[in-house]
N, C-alpha and C positions, 0 to 999 in steps of 0.2 A: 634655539629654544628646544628643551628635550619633547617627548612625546606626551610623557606625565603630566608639564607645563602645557602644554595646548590641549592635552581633554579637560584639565579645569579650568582653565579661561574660558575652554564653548561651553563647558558644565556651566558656568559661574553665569556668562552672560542668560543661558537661557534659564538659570532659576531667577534671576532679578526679573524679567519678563515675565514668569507663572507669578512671583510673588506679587507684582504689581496688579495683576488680573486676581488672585486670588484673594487679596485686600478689599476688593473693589466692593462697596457697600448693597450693589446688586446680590453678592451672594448670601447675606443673612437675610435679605427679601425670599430668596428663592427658599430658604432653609425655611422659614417662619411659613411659607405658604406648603412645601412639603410637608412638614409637619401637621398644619392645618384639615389637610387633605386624608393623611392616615388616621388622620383622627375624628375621622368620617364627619369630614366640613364640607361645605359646598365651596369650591375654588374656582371661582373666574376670572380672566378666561381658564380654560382647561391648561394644564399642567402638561409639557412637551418636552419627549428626549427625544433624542438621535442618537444611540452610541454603537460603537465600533471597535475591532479589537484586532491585534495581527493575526487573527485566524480566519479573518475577512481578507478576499483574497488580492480586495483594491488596496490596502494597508499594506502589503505585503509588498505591494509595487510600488507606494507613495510613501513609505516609511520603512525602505530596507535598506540594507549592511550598505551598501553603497552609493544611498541618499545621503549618511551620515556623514561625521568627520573625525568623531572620536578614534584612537585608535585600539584601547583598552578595551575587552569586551565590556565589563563592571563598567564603566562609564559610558560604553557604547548604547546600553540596556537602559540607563536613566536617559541618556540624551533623548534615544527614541521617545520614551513616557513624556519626555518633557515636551518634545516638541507635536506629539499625539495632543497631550495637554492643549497646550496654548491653542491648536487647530481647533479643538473641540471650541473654544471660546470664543471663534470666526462664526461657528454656525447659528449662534444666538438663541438656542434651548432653554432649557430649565436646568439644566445639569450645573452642577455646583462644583466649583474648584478648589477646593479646600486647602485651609494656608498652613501646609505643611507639606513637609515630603514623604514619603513612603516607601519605607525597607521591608521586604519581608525577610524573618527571621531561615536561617538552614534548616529546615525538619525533613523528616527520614521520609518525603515523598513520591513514590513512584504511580507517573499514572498508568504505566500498561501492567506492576509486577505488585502491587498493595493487598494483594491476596496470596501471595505466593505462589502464582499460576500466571506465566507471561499473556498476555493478552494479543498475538500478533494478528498483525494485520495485512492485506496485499495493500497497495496502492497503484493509482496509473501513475504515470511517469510523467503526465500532463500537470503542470502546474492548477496546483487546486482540482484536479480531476475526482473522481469516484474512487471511495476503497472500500474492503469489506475486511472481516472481522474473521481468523483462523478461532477458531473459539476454542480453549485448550481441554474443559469438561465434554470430552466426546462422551463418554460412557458415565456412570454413576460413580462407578471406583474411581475415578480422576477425580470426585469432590472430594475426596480423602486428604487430597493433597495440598488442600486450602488451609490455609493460617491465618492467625487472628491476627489484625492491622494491633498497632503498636504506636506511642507517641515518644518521640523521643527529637531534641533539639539540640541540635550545633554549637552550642553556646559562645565556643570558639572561633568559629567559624563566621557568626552573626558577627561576633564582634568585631571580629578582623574588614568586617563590612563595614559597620558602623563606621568605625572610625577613618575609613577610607574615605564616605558620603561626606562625613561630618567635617571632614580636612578641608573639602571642596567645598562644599555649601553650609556649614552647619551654621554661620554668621549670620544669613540670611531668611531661613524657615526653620522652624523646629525640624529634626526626622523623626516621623513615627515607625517605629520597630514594631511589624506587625507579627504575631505569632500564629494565635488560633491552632486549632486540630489540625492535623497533617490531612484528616481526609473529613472535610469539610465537601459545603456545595453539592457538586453532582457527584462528587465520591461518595457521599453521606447518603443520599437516596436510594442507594440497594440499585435501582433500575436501571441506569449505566451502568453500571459494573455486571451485573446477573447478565444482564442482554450480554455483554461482553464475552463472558466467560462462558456462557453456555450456547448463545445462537441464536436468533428470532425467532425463526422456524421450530427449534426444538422448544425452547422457552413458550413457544405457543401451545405447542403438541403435549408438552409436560402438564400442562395446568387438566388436560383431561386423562394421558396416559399412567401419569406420572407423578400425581398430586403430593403423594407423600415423602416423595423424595425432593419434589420443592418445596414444600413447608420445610424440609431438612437445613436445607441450604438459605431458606430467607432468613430463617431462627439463628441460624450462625452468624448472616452476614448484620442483621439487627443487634445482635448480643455483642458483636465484635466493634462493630461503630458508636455503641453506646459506654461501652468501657473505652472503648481509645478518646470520646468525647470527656466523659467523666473527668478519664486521667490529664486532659488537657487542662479541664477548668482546675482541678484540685494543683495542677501547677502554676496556677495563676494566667494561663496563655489566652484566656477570654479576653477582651476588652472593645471598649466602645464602640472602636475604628473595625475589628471582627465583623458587627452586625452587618448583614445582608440581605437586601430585598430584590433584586436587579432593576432596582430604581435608585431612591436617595432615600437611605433607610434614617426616616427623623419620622418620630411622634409626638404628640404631645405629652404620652404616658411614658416618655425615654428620655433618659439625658441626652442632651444633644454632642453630637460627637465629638471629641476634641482627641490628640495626639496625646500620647503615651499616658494613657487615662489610668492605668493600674488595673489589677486583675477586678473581671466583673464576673457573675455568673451568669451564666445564658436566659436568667430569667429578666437581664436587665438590657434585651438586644432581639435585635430580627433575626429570625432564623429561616433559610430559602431552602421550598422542595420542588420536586418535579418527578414527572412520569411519562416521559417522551415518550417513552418505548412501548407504553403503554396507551397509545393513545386508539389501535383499534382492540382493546381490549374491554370486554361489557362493565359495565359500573358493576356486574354480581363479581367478577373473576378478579376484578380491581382492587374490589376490596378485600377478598379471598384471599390475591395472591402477590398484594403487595403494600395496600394503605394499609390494614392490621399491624404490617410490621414498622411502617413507618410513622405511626402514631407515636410510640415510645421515646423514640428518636427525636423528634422535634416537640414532643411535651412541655421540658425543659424550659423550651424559650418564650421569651413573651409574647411574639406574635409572629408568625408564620407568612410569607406567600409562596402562594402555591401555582406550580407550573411554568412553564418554557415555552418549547414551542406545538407541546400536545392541543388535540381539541378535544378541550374540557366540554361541549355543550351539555353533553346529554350525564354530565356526571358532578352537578354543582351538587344537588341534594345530598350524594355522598363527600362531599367532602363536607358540607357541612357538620360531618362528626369529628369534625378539628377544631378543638376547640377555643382554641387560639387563633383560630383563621382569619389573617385582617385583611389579603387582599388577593385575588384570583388573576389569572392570566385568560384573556380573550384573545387568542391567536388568530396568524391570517386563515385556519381552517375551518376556525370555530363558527358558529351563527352571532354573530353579533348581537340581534335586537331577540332572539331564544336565549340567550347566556342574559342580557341584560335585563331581562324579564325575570330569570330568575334569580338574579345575585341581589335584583332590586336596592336598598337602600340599607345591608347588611354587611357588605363586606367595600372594598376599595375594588375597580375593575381596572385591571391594567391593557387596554386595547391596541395589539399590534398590528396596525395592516398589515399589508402582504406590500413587500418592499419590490419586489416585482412591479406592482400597478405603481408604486410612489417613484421610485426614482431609477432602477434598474435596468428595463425594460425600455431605453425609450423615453423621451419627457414629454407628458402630455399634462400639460396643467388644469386641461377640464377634468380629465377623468381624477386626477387628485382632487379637483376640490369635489366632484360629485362623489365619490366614495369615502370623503372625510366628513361633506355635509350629512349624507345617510348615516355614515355612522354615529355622529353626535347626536343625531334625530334619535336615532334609537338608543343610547344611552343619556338620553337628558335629565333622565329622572333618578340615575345614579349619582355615583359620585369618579369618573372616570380621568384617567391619564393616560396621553395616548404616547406610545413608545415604539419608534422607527427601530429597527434592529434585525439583525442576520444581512447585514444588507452585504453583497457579498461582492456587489461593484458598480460603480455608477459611471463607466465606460469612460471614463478617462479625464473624468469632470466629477471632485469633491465639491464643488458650488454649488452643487447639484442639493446635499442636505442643507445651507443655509436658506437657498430657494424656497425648499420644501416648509421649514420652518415658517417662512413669512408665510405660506399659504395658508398651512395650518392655521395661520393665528386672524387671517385674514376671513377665513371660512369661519373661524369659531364667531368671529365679530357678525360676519351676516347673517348668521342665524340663531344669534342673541344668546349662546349658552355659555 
């Protein structure tokens, strides 16, 4: 049997397994209660992910080059997803499997060069160890050198894709060919990329040194991300499967998602921000020197969540000038029952413990339930989804997140929310 013939055979079998799981009438339950929930409902019990990604660094050991079998990289890349997939569906979440497959389209994306200023970096040499950021804007005249992001897609290239998936599996689930803006997500927030390019340190120092040279530079990088978004939607590259929440982006004011939906415009989709880098910076310099510019940018879309792994506490008030803002991120730094006081019964709170106490660290199952029970105590009067994530290893045991799951749901049950 050649090698072509055995990556789609392990391709083949393991899509008729996601397809069997993604049919399963569990997941339009899950969608109708998502929905429900963005659509600022009371959802009981509370609404639970877990997710994970190869930049987690127990992924990276339980789902790498030589876990697999495929021998093609292109099918090596779906095998993993697939078989990431199907895992995900062991841990018994709220996370939805959607009955199709997913291509992203070829676009012109670079994550460290999309400004035209390399973004380098050190790194240790330790797997998953520490790196830091060579930042290439030393001086002011090095912003000179900055260029405007650009949208532009492979067309050939996608298609030479397509059709490779669709040989393999196309019998079995639709593929959806995903486009979107080339610099979407945390490209689109200014505040990874600035931090990037310029330094923590000096990025701090600017906002009093140096004010008017970073207003220079955020008006650029705001004007260049809203023409290369523009340019994407005017190509039609919006659509359904696009929307992102870092949940399960369904409302009830949104069509719900479906595979090769045709061009939409952003005002018919979630659109995700954040301001990691921001997060010991004051709600005044926040908004000075960088929600200003990121208001234009996410206008567009019909409803926004806001935040990753910053703590938002002491900065709900300000983002309430978003006007589309449907749902806040409650991190493991943030104050929990101070953030849930004041998001009260206005927006969706998405609460992430700190994956350290849940599964990381160690498994102690009182301390999960005493710090999931505190925490639904203090958002009980919201409308809350609690979201496990960054988890970066659970020491050599993934059973570790289905555990977790029963607990969550077992805590949510004794304390009646």
């Amino acid at each position: 049997m050649s090698d072509l013939k055995r990556d789609i055979g392990i391709i083949r079998t393991l899509a008729e397994q996601y397809a069997a799981l993604a049919l399963q009438p569990i997941q339009e339950t899950r969608r109708q209660r998502w929905a429900a929930h963005f659509g600022l409902k009371k959802v009981s019990p509370p609404l639970i992910l877990a997710t994970y990604g190869m930049h987690n660094v127990w992924c990276t050991e339980f789902f790498s080059d030589a876990s697999l079998q495929c021998s093609d990289p292109f099918y090596r890349g779906h095998e993993r997803f697939l078989r990431m997939q199907i895992f995900h569906d062991s841990i018994g979440d709220d996370y939805i499997l959607e009955p199709w497959f997913t291509l992203g389209a070829s676009v012109n994306r670079s994550w460290t060069r999309g400004w035209g200023l390399e973004e380098a970096r050190h790194a240790s040499s330790e797997t998953g160890g520490a790196w830091k950021f060579d930042p290439p804007i030393r001086d002011w005249a090095d912003a000179a050198n900055m260029t405007a992001l650009t949208h532009h897609v492979d067309e050939e290239d996608t298609a030479r894709n397509l059709s490779r998936l669709h040989d393999a599996v196309g019998d079995i689930l639709p593929i959806d060919v995903v486009y979107g803006p080339a610099y979407g997500g945390f490209s689109s927030d200014i505040s990874t990329h600035l931090t990037r390019l310029r330094g923590m340190e000096d990025l701090m120092l600017d906002m009093y040194e140096h004010p008017a040279e970073l207003h220079r530079i955020l008006a650029f990088m705001r004007d260049s991300i809203l023409a290369e978004n523009d340019a994407a939607e005017k190509a039609g590259h919006y659509s359904l499967t696009t929307s992102s929440n870092q949940a399960m982006p369904y409302a009830p004011e949104l069509e719900p998602l479906k595979p090769n939906s045709g061009p939409r415009k952003r005002n018919q989709i979630w659109g995700f921000c954040a301001a990691q880098e921001y997060t010991l910076i004051s709600p005044e310099f926040h908004e000075e020197f960088l929600l200003q510019y990121q208001r234009p940018i996410y206008a567009p879309f019909a409803m926004i969540h806001y935040g990753c792994c910053e703590d938002l506490t002491n900065k709900i008030d300000m983002l309430r000038s978003i006007p589309n803002l449907r749902s806040i991120a409650v991190t493991p730094v943030a104050n929990v029952r101070r953030s849930a006081e004041q998001i009260g019964r206005d927006y969706v709170m998405s609460w992430r413990p700190n994956p350290t106490d849940m599964v990381c660290a160690g498994w102690d199952e009182a301390r999960i339930r005493r710090i999931i029970r505190d925490g639904f105590e203090a958002t009980r009067d919201g409308y809350v989804h609690l979201h496990l994530k960054d988890v970066e290893t659970v020491q050599g045991d993934p059973s570790r997140l289905a555990r977790w799951v029963r607990i969550v749901r077992e805590t949510a049950e004794s304390t009646g929310v």
